[in-house]
N, C-alpha and C positions, 0 to 999 in steps of 0.2 A: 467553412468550418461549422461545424454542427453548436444552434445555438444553446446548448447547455455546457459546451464546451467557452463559448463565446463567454457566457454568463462567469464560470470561473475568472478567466483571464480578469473583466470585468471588477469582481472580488478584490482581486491581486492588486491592482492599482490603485483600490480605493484603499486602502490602507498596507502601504507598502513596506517590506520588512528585507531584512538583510540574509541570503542564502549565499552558503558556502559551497561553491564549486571546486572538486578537485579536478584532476586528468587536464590539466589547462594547455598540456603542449599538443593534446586532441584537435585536430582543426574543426571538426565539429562543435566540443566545448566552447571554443572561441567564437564561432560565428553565433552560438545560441548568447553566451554571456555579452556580446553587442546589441541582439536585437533585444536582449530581458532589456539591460540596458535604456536603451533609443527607445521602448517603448514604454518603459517605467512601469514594466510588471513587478521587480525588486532590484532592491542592491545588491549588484553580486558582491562578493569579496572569492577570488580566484587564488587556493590555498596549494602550492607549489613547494618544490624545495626552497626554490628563492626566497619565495614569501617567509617560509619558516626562518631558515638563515639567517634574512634579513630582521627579523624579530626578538632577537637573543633572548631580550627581559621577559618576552612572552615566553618562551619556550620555556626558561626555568619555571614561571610560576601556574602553565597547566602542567609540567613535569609534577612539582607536589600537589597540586590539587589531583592532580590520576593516581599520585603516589599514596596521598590518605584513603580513596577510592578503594581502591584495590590490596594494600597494604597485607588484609585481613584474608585474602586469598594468597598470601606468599609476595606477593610484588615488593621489589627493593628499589629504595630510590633510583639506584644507576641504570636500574630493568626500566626503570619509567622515565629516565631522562632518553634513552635509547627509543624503545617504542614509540615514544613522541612525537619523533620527527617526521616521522611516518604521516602523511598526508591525510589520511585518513581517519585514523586517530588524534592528531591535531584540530582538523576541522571536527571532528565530534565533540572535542575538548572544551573547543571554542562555543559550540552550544550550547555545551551541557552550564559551563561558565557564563551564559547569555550575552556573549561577547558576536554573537548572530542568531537568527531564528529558528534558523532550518540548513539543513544538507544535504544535497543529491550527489551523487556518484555511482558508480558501473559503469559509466561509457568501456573502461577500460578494464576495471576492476569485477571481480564475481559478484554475487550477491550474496555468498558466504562472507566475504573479508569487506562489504559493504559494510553487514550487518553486526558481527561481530565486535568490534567496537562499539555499537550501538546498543546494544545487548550486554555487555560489562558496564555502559557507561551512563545512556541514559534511563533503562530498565524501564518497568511497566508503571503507567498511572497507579496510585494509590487503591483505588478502587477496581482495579482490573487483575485480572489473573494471568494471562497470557499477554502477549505479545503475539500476533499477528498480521498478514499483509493481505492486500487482494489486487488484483487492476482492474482500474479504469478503461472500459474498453468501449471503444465507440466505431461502430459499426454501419457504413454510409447508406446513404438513401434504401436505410432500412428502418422500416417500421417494428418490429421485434425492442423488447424490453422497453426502456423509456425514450421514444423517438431516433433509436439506433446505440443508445448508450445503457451499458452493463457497469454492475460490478462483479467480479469472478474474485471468491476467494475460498480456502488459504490457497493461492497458486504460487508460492516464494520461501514459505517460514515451517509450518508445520506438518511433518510427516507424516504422521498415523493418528490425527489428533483425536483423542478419549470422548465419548459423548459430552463431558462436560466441554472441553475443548472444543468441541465443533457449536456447542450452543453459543459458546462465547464468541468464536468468528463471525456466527451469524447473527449475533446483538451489533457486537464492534460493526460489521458491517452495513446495517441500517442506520448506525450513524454516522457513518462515515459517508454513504448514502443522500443523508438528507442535509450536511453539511455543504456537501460538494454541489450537488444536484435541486435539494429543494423540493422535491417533491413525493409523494406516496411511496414509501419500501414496499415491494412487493416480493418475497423470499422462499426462493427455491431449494428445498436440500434435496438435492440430487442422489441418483441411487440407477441401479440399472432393473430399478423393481418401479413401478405406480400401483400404489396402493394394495399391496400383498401380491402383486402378480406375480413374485418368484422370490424366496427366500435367501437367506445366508448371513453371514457375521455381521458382511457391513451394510447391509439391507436395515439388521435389529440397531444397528448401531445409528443410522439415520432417521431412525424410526424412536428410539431413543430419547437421541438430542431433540427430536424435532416437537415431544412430547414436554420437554423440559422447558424449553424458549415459551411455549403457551405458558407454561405455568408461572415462569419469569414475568414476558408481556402479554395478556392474553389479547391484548389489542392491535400487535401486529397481523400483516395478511402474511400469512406463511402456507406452507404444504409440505408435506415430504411422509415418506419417499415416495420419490418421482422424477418420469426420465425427463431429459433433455426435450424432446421434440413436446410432450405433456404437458411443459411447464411454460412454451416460451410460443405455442401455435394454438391458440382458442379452435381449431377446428378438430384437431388432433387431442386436446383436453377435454372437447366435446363427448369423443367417441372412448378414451381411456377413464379418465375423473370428471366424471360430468358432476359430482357437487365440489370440485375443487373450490377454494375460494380465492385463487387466483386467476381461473378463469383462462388460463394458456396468457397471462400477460405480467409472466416475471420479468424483474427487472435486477437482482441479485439470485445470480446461482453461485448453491455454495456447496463446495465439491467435497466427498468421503476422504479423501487424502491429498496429499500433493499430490501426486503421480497423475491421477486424474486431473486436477484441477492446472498442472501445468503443461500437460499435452493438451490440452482445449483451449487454452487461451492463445498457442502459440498457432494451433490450427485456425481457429479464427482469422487470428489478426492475418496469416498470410492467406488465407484460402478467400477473405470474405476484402481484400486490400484495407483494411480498416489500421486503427492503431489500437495498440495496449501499453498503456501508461502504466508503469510500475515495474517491480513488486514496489507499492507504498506501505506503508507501515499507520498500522492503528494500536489501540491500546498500549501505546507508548508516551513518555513524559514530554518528550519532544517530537518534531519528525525530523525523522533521518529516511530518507529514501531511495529506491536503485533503479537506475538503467537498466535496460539489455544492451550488450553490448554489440548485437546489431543496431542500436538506435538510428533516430534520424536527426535534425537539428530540431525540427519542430518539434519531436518528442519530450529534447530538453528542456526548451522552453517552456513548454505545457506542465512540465512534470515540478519544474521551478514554480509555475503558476498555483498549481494546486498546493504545493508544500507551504505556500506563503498562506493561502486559503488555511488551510490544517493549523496553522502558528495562531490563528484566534479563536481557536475552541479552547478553552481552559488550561491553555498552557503553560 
């Protein structure tokens, strides 16, 4: 296991926090929610039908706490004792009430009706404007970004995100960054242009945002626009941006759209055998995070481990 990866799990134990697992008749789930367990990365609490059923007084009383929630958007009590039950929306329930810390799920479920709940329920930090995700992507006995480890984002939440949008993924994302990781953000906004060598919408629009983030932090190391091979190969930065100030040694690329940003992480992770942890969620009140539902078990655990990590950042 690659030791930045290590360093998390590490995190996790040292102050361990209570994460809600759903999809628990998953055999995958189950073998991850034994080893979180046995190794004391968290407590799971594994939120099922049974579980709910077996909870009656709970169930009435996040049914009205979703019901004041939401009320103001149409919702009737009976709409919110019904929704409830729902595994998902219960376990979000149960955070947003600090009745747990954090929630992962997708094994089974998308990362639309992941999130969704998440998004009505525990909405954006005070200070934050959006809501979005990136993954964690760690990539083996490779030297590229921070000793084989990426962050890629929005590759999960936001579609066509606006120049301000896109500065904000790529703030959220340095600190999501140096939370996890620990060490120097080095920030790639990606584009299929380096440095005016071909034009277009979302060329100005990378160029933009990338203009805006100096003026937010002028102290971060950033670049853009700039490709891929540019941002992440110092030989190849050499001959494209040779005063880049990342020097070909990003370590957060952050993508013009989803589309982009979610066919590269998937190419990655299977072209390069690595993993991609997430979509995770940043600039949120809480974490609430998703599988792919091709997961692996160690995915889940990992992904448990970092949420427990994300639960002591000013949550």
């Amino acid at each position: 296991m690659n030791p930045l990866i290590e360093n998390i799990y590490h995190q996790a134990k040292s102050n361990l926090k209570k994460i809600v697992l759903v999809e628990s008749d998953d055999p995958r789930v189950q073998a991850a929610a034994k080893i979180i367990t046995d190794e004391k990365i968290a407590d799971i609490i594994l939120v099922d039908k049974n579980f709910i059923n077996s909870h009656s007084d709970l169930i009435e009383k996040l049914s009205q706490e979703f019901y004041q929630l939401r009320k103001d958007k149409g919702l009737t009590l009976k709409e919110a004792q019904e929704i409830i039950i729902n595994p998902l929306y219960f376990g979000t329930m149960m955070v947003k009430t600090k009745l747990a810390d954090g929630m992962v799920a997708g094994a089974q479920n998308t990362t639309q009706a992941t999130f969704k709940p998440a998004l009505q329920i525990i909405k954006t930090k005070p200070e934050e404007k959006i809501i979005s995700s990136f993954f964690l992507i760690e990539v083996p006995d490779s030297h590229f970004g921070e000793n084989g480890i990426f962050i890629f984002a929005d590759c999960g939440l936001n579609i066509d995100p606006s120049v301000e949008d896109l500065s904000q993924i790529a703030i959220q994302s340095t600190k999501s960054f140096q939370q996890l990781i620990g060490t120097t953000p080095k920030v790639a906004m990606l584009s299929y242009s380096s440095n005016g060598s071909s034009s277009g919408d979302s060329v100005n629009k990378v160029k933009l945002a990338t203009n805006l983030i100096k003026q937010i932090d002028p102290s971060l190391i950033i670049d853009g626009e700039i490709q891929a091979d540019a941002a992440i190969i110092p030989d190849v930065a050499t001959k494209k941006v040779p005063n880049s100030p990342l020097k070909g040694q990003a370590n957060i690329l952050i993508f013009p759209d989803l589309n982009s940003g979610n066919i590269a992480y998937k190419l990655v992770e299977r072209l390069s055998h690595g993993h991609a942890f997430g979509p995770l969620t940043q600039g949120i009140n809480m974490p609430i995070n998703d599988l792919s539902r091709g997961c692996s078990i160690q995915d889940i655990v990992t992904t448990v481990a970092i949420t427990s990590v994300q639960t002591t950042a000013n949550w």
